[in-house]
C-alpha positions as semicolon CSV with decimal commas, in nm:
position;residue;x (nm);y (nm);z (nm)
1;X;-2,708;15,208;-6,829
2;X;-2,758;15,003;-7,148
3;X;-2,806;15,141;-7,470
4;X;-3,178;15,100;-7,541
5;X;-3,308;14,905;-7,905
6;X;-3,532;15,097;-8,073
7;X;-3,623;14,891;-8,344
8;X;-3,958;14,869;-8,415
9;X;-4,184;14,628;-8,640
10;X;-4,409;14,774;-8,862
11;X;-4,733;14,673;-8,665
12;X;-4,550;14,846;-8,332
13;X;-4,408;15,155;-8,505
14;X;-4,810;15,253;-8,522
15;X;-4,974;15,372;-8,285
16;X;-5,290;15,213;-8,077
17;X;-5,505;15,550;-8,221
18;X;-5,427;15,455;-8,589
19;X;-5,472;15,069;-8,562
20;X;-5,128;14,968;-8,440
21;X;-5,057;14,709;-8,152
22;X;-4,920;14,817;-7,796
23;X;-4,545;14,768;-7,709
24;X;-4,673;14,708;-7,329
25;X;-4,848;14,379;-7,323
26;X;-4,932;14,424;-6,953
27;X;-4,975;14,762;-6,759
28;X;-4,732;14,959;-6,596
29;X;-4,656;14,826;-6,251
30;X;-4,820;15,028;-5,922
31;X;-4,604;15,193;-5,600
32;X;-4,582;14,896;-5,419
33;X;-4,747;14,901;-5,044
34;X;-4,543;15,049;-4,796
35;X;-4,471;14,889;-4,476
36;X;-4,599;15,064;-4,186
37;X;-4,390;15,117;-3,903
38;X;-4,455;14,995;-3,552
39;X;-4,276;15,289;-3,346
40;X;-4,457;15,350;-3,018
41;X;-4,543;15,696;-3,108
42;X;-4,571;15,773;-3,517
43;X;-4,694;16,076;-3,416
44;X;-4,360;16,210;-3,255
45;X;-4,153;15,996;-3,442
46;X;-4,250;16,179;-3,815
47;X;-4,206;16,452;-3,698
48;X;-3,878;16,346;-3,507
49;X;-3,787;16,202;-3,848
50;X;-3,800;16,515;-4,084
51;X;-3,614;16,722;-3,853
52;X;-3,322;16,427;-3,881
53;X;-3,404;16,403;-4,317
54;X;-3,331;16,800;-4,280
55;X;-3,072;16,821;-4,043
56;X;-3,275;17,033;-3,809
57;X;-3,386;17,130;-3,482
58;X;-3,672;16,909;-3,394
59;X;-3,740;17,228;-3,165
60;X;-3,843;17,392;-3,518
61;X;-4,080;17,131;-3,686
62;X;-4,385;17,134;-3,618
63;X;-4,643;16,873;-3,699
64;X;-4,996;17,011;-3,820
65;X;-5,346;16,851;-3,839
66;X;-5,371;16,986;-4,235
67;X;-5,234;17,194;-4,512
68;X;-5,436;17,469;-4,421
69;X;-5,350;17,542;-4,075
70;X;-4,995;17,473;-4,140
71;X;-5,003;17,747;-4,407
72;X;-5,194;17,953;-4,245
73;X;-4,925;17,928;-3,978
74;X;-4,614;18,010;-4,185
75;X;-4,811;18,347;-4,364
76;X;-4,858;18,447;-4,043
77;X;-4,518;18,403;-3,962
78;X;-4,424;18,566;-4,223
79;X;-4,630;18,891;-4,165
80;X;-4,516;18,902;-3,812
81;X;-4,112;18,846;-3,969
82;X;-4,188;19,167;-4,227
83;X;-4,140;19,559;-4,151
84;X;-4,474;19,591;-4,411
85;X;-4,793;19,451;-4,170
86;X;-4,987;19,504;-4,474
87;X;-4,917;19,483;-4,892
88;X;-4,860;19,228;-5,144
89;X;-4,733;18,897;-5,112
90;X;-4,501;18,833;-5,429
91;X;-4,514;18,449;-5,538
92;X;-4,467;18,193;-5,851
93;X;-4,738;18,140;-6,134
94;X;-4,709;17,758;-6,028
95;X;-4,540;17,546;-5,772
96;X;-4,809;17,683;-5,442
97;X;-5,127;17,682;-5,559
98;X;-5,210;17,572;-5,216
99;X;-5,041;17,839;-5,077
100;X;-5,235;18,114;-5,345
101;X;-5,570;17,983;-5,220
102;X;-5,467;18,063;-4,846
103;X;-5,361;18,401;-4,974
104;X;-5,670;18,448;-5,154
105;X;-5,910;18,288;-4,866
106;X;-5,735;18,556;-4,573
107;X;-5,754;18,844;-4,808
108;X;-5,434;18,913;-4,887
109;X;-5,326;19,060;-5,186
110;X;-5,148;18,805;-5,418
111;X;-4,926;18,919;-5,711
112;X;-4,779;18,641;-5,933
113;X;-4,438;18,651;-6,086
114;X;-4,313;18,438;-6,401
115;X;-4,072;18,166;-6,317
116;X;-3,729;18,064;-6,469
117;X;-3,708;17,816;-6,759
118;X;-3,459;17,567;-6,624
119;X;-3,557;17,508;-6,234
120;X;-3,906;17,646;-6,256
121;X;-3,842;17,821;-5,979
122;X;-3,991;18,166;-5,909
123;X;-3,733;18,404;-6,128
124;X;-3,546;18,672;-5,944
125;X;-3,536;18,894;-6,210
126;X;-3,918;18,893;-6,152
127;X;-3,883;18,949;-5,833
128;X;-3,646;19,228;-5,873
129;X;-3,900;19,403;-6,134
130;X;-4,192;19,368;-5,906
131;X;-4,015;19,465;-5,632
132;X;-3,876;19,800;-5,818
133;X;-4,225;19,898;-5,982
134;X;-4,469;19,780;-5,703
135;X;-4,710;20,083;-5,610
136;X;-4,785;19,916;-5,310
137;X;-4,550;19,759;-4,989
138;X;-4,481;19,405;-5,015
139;X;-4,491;19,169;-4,730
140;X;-4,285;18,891;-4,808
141;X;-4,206;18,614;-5,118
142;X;-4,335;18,239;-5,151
143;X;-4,137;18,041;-5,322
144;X;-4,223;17,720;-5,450
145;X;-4,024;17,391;-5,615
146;X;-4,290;17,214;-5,847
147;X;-4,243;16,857;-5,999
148;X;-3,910;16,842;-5,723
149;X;-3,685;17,101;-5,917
150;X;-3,513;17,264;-5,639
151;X;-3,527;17,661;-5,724
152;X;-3,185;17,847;-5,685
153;X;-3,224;17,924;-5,352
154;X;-2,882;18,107;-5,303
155;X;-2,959;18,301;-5,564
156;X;-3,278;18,381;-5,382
157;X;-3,176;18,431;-5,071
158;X;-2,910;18,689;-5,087
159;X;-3,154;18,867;-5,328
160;X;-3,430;18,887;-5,037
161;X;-3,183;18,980;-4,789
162;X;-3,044;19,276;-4,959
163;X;-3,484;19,362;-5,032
164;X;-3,526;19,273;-4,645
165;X;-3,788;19,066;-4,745
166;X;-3,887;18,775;-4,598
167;X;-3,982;18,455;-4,782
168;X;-4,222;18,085;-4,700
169;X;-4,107;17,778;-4,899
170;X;-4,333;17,560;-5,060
171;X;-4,142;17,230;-5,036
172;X;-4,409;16,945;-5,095
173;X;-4,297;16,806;-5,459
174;X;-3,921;16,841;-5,362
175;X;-3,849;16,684;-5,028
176;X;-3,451;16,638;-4,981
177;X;-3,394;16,774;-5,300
178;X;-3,071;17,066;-5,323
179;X;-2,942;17,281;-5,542
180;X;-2,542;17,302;-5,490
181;X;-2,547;17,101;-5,151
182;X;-2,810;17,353;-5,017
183;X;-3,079;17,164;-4,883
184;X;-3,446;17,277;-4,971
185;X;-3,663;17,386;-4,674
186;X;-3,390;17,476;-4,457
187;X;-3,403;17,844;-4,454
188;X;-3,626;18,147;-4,463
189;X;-3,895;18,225;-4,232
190;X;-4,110;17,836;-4,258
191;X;-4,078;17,566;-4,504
192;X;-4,402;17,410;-4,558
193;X;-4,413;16,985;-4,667
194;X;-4,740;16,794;-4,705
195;X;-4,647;16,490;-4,603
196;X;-4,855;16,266;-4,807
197;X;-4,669;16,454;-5,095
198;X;-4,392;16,491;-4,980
199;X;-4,350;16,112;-4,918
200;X;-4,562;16,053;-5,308
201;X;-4,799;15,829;-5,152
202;X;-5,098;15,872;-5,365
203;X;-5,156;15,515;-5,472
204;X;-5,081;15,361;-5,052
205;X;-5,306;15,658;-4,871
206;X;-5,694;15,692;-4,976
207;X;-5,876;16,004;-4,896
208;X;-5,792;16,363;-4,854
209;X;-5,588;16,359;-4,503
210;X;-5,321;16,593;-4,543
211;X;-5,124;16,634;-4,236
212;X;-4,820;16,886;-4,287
213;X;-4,465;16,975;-4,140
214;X;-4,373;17,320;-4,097
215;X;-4,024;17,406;-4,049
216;X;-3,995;17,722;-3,861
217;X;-3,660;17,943;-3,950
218;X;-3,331;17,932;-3,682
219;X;-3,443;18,297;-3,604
220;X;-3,830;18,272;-3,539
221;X;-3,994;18,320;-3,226
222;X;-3,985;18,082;-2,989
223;X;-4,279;18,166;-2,844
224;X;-4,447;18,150;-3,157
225;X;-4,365;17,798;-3,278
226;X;-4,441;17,668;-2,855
227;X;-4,745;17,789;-2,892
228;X;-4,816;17,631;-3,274
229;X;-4,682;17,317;-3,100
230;X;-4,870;17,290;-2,780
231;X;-5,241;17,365;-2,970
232;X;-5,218;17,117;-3,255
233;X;-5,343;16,799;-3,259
234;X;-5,370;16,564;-3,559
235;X;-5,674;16,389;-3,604
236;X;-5,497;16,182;-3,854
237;X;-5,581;15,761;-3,799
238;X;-5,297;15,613;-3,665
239;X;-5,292;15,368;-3,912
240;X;-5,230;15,611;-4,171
241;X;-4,965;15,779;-3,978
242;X;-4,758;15,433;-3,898
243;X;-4,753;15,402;-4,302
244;X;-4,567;15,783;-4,356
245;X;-4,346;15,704;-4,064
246;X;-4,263;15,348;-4,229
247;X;-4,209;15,578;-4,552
248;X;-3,986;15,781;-4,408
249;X;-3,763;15,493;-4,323
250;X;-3,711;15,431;-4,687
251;X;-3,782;15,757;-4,861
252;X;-3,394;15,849;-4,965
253;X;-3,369;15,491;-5,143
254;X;-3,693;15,538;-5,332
255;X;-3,612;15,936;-5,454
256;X;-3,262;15,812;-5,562
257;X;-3,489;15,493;-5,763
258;X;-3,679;15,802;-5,937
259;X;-3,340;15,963;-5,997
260;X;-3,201;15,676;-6,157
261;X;-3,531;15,585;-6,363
262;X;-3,540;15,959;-6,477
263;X;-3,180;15,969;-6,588
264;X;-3,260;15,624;-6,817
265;X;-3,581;15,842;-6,930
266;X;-3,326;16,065;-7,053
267;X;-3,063;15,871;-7,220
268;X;-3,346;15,694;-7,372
269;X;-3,449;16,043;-7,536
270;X;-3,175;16,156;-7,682
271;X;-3,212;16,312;-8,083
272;X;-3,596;16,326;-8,006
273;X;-3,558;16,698;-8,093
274;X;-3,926;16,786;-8,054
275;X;-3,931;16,679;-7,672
276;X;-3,705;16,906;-7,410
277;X;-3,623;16,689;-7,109
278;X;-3,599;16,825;-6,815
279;X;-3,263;17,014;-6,734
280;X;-3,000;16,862;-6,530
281;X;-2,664;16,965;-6,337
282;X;-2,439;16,779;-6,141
283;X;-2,508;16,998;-5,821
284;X;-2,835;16,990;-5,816
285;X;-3,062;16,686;-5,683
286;X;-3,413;16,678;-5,790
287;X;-3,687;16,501;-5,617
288;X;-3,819;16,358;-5,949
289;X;-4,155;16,336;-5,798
290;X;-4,287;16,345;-6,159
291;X;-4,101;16,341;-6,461
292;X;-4,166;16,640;-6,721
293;X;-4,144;16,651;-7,072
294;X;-4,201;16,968;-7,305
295;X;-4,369;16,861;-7,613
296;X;-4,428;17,048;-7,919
297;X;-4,072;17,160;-8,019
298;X;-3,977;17,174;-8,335
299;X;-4,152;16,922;-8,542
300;X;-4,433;16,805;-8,325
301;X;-4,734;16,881;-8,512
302;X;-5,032;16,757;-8,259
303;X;-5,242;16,933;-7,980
304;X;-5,119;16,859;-7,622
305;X;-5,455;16,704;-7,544
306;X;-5,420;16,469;-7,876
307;X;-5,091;16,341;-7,769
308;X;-5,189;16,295;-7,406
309;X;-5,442;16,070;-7,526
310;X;-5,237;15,861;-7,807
311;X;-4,997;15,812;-7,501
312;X;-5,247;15,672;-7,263
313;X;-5,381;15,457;-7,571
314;X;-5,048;15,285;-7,531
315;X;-5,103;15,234;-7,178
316;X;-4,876;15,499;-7,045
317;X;-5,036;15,744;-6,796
318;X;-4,901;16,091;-6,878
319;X;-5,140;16,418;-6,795
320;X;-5,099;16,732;-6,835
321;X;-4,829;16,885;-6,607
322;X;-4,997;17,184;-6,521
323;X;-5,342;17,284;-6,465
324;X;-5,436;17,672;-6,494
325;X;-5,177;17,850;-6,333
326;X;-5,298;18,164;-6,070
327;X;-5,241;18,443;-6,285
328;X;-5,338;18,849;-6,152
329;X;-5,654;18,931;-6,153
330;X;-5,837;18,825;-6,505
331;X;-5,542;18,823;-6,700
332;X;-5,430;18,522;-6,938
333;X;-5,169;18,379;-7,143
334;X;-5,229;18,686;-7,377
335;X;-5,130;18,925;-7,110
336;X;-4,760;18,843;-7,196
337;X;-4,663;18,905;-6,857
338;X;-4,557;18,545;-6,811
339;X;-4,378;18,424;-7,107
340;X;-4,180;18,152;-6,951
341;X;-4,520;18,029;-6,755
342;X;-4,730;18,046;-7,076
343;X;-4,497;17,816;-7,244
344;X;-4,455;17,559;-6,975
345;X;-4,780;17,504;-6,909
346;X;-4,854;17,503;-7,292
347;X;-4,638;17,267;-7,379
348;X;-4,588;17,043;-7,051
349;X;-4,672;16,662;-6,981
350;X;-4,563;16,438;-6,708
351;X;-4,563;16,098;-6,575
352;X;-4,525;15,994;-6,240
353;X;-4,204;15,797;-6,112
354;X;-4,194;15,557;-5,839
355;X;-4,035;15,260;-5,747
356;X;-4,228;14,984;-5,890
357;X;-4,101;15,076;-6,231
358;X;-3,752;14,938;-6,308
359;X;-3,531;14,993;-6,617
360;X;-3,757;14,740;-6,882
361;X;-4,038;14,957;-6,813
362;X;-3,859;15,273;-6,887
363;X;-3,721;15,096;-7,239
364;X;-4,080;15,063;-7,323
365;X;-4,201;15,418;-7,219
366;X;-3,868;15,549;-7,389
367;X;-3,998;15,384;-7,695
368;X;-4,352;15,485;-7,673
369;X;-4,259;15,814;-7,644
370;X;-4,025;15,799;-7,984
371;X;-4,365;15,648;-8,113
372;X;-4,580;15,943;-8,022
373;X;-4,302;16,178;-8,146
374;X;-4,290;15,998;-8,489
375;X;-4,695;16,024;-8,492
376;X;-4,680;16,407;-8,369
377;X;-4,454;16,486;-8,671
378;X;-4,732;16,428;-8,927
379;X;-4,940;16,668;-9,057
């Protein structure tokens, strides 16, 4: 890691939006193609693969034609696993929106809870006060890991337990990631992984195909998961599937490239006071599927959409990190029942990682962002 120069010229320390020049005198580079694999069967063999990336039973993955049936799948599960056949599902303002549309599309009775501030993770203090205040039963928890930040899943777990409630991870945006050597998507009753996300191919795969792995729990029925087995089929084009299975041979080397890009990110950062980075600790491994930044901090002056825009002026494609969140009902940021949420998704941006980018495109986003920070400081 070398120390970054941040020395600008007059012309560069301007910004593209007020008649400066661009630091980046060629775009960002793309994901690069992947090379797809020429197993006999990709079918078996992706799925064969993420039970080996997870260190489980291949008897307990299960391969499914889309997101949809795969959820549907691992709610069902779920109801079947709970001593309540009927209540609320408890789940995180963001991290499964996927999973909240299900809910919403079979009926059944969503309630969101706020999430922590440092993993994003659902909070279990919210848990605990929904749990201890709910009018009605509750059928189990979803628990999600958005942008790869593995939630504190110990935590979580013996929480759940001791509530006899059981929970459905949504583990797209964090494949292999873990929090204290626990692996995500390893316990509770399924773990749910869009592949295409799961493996960040957004740039190599067109269309909408969204085959997904469900990892059943150790103490599901047997029966149950058989049966899933034996009556899907993926319509999925072969072609498509030989290019996951051909990222799957390489996927730990390119999420350990995003780690290393995101700590430069970092380092590059530091004494930016308005921007929080994302947090950090030496036990936990994220995913780093997309970097976030929270803008806005002390000092920074302009409108989330302004500085989105005076970033992508200088060629650097940050958006907005999170859409709308679900939220009960018809209630809003003003409800206050989501303070954590409401300032996340306030104040959020983030840019994809990947491993086309190397360390001399990093210095030059590190730098645009000091840029944007100097800019967002004016009145």
């Amino acid at each position: 890691m070398t120390l970054p120069d941040t020395a600008l010229s007059d012309d560069e320390a301007r910004l593209v939006v007020e008649g400066g020049s661009r630091l980046l005198t060629a775009d960002l580079p793309t994901p690069p193609d992947i090379t797809p694999s020429t197993d006999s069967d990709c079918f078996e063999g992706l799925r064969l693969k993420f039970a080996e990336s997870l260190s489980v039973s291949e008897q307990r993955v299960v391969l499914f034609d889309s997101y949809e049936t795969a959820g549907q799948a691992a709610l069902e599960n779920m109801r079947l696993a709970s001593p309540q056949s009927t209540g609320q599902i408890l789940g995180p303002t963001i991290g499964a929106s996927a999973l909240v549309t299900l809910c919403n599309r079979r009926k059944l009775e969503y309630f969101a809870v706020d999430i922590e501030p440092d993993s994003l993770g659902i909070s279990p203090r919210g848990i605990a006060q929904a749990v201890e205040s709910a009018s009605t039963d509750i059928v189990g928890v979803i628990i999600g890991h958005p942008f790869g930040h593995p939630a504190n899943m110990t935590v979580l777990s013996q929480m759940l337990s001791g509530y006899n409630l059981p929970f459905v991870q949504e583990c797209s945006e964090s494949f292999l990631s873990s929090n204290h050597d626990a692996l995500i998507g390893t316990t509770g009753i399924a773990s749910i992984f869009s592949v295409r996300e799961s493996l960040s191919l957004f740039h190599n795969v067109s269309g909408n195909l969204s085959p997904t792995i469900v990892v059943f729990g150790d103490d599901q029925d047997d029966e149950f998961i058989r049966v899933a087995m034996d009556a899907t089929r993926v319509n999925c084009p072969e072609d498509v599937m030989r290019i996951f299975l051909g990222a799957m041979g390489s996927i730990e080397n390119r999420i350990e490239h995003r780690r290393r890009l995101a700590w430069e990110l970092n380092f590059r950062l530091r004494g930016v006071a308005s921007i929080a980075k994302m947090s950090h600790a030496r036990k936990i491994k994220h995913n780093y599927s997309n970097f976030v930044l929270r803008i806005r901090g002390p000092g920074w002056r302009k409108s989330v959409s302004d500085s989105i825009l005076a970033l992508n002026e200088e060629g650097v494609d940050f958006k907005i990190a999170v859409e709308p969140p679900y939220y009960d009902g018809d209630e809003d940021f003003s409800s206050g029942r989501f303070p954590v949420t409401d300032r996340i998704v306030r104040d959020s941006i983030s840019l994809r990682l990947h491993e086309g980018l190397h360390e001399q495109h990093i210095d030059i986003v590190g730098k645009i962002l000091r840029k944007v920070a100097l800019w967002a400081s004016k009145d």
